[in-house]
C-alpha positions in Angstrom: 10.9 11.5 20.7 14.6 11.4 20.8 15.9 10.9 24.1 17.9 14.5 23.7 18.4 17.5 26.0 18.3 21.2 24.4 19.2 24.1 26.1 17.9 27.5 24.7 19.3 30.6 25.3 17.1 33.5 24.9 18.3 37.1 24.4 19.1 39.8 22.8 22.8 40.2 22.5 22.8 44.2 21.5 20.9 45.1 24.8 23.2 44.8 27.7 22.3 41.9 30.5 19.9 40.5 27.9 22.6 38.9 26.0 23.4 36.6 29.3 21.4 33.6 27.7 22.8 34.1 24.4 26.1 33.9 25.8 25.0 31.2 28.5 24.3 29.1 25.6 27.6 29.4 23.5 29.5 28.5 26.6 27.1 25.3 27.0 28.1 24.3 23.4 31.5 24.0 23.6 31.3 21.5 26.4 28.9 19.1 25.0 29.0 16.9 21.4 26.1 18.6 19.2 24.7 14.7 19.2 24.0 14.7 22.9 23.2 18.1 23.8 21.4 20.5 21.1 22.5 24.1 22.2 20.2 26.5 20.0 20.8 30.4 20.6 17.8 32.1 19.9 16.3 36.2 20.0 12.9 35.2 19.0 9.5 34.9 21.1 6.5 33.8 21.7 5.2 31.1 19.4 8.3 32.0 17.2 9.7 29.6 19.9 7.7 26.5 18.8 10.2 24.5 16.7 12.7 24.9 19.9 10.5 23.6 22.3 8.9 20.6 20.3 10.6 17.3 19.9 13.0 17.0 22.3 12.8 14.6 25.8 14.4 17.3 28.3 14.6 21.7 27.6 16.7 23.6 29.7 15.8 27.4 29.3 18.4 30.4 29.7 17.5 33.7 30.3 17.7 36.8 32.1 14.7 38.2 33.9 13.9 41.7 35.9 11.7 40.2 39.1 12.9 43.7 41.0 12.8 41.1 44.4 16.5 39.8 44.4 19.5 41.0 43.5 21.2 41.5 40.2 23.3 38.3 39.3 20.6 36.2 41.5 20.5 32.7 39.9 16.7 31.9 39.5 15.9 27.7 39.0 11.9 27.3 37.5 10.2 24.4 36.4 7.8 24.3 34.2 5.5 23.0 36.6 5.9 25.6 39.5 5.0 28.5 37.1 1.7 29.8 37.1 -0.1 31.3 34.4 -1.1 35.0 34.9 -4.4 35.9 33.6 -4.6 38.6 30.5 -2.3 39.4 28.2 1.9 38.9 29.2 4.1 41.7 28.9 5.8 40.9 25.9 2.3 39.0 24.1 2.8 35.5 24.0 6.1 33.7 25.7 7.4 30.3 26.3 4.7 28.5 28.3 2.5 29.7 25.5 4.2 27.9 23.0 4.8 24.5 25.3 0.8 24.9 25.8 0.3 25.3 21.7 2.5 22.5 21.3 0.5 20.5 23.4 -3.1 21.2 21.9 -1.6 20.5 18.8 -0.4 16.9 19.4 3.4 17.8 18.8 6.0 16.2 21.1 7.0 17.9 23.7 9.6 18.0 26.9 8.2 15.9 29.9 10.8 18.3 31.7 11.3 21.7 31.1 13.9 24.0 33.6 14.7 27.7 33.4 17.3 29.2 34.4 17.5 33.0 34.7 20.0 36.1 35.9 18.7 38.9 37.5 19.1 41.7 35.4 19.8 45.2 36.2 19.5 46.5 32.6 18.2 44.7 29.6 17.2 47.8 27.6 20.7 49.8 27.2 21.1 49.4 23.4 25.0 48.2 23.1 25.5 48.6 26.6 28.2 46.3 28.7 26.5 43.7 31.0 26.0 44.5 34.7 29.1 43.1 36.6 27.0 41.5 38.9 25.2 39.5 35.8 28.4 38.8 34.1 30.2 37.1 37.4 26.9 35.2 37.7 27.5 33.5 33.9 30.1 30.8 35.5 27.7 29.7 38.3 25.1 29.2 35.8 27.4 27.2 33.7 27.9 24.9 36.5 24.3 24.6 37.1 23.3 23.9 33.9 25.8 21.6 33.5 24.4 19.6 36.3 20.7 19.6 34.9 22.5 18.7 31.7 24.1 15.6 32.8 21.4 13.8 35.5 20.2 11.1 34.0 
């Protein structure tokens, strides 16, 4: 496996805070070379998500998130390993750890790390609508901090 990192930014760009990965991830790729740092943007789901989280040593999510138990623009640092499953179906039918858990059943190389990142989001369903302001301030603090996970060796 190709000692790599990959960040993925998840999101929909058209739906107000849900764009904050999406954008996350285009500020992340101007500040790394493509050969050191894969920075794939990326509105898909589920195990649509399998080729971004296969082959690759280190995966640094980016996404927003409505927990409704902090405040919007709350930076929110997961690992992989500190996530739970919930049993029955997930809100939005199969997600992330589902494809990492595919990916593993199936033999296919996969990240010995994996970190999210997330924003609290205030709105993520407003069709064209600005981000929150509170969301948008938080997009340089999350640059720094994924930055950081970006370079430890």
């Amino acid at each position: 496996m190709p000692a790599r990192v990959r960040v993925l930014g998840l999101g929909n760009e058209i739906l107000a805070d849900d764009a904050f990965g999406i954008l996350a991830a285009r500020e992340l790729a101007k500040l790394f070379p493509p050969d050191e740092v894969e920075v794939i943007e990326s509105s898909e789901s589920g195990l649509h998500l399998l080729d971004h989280v296969t082959n690759v040593s280190r995966l640094v999510v980016i996404d927003s998130v409505q927990t409704g138990r902090v405040a919007p623009g709350t930076i929110l640092e997961v690992r992989e390993q500190d996530v739970r499953a919930v049993p029955g179906a997930a809100a939005h039918g199969t997600g992330l750890f589902d494809a990492l858990a595919l990916a593993r059943k199936l033999g296919f190389p996969v990240p010995t790390e994996v970190v999210i990142l997330a924003v609290e989001a205030a709105d993520c369903l407003t069709l064209g609508g600005p981000m929150h302001p509170a969301v948008a301030a938080a997009l340089p603090r999350l640059i720094d901090q994924a930055k950081a996970l970006i370079s430890k060796p």
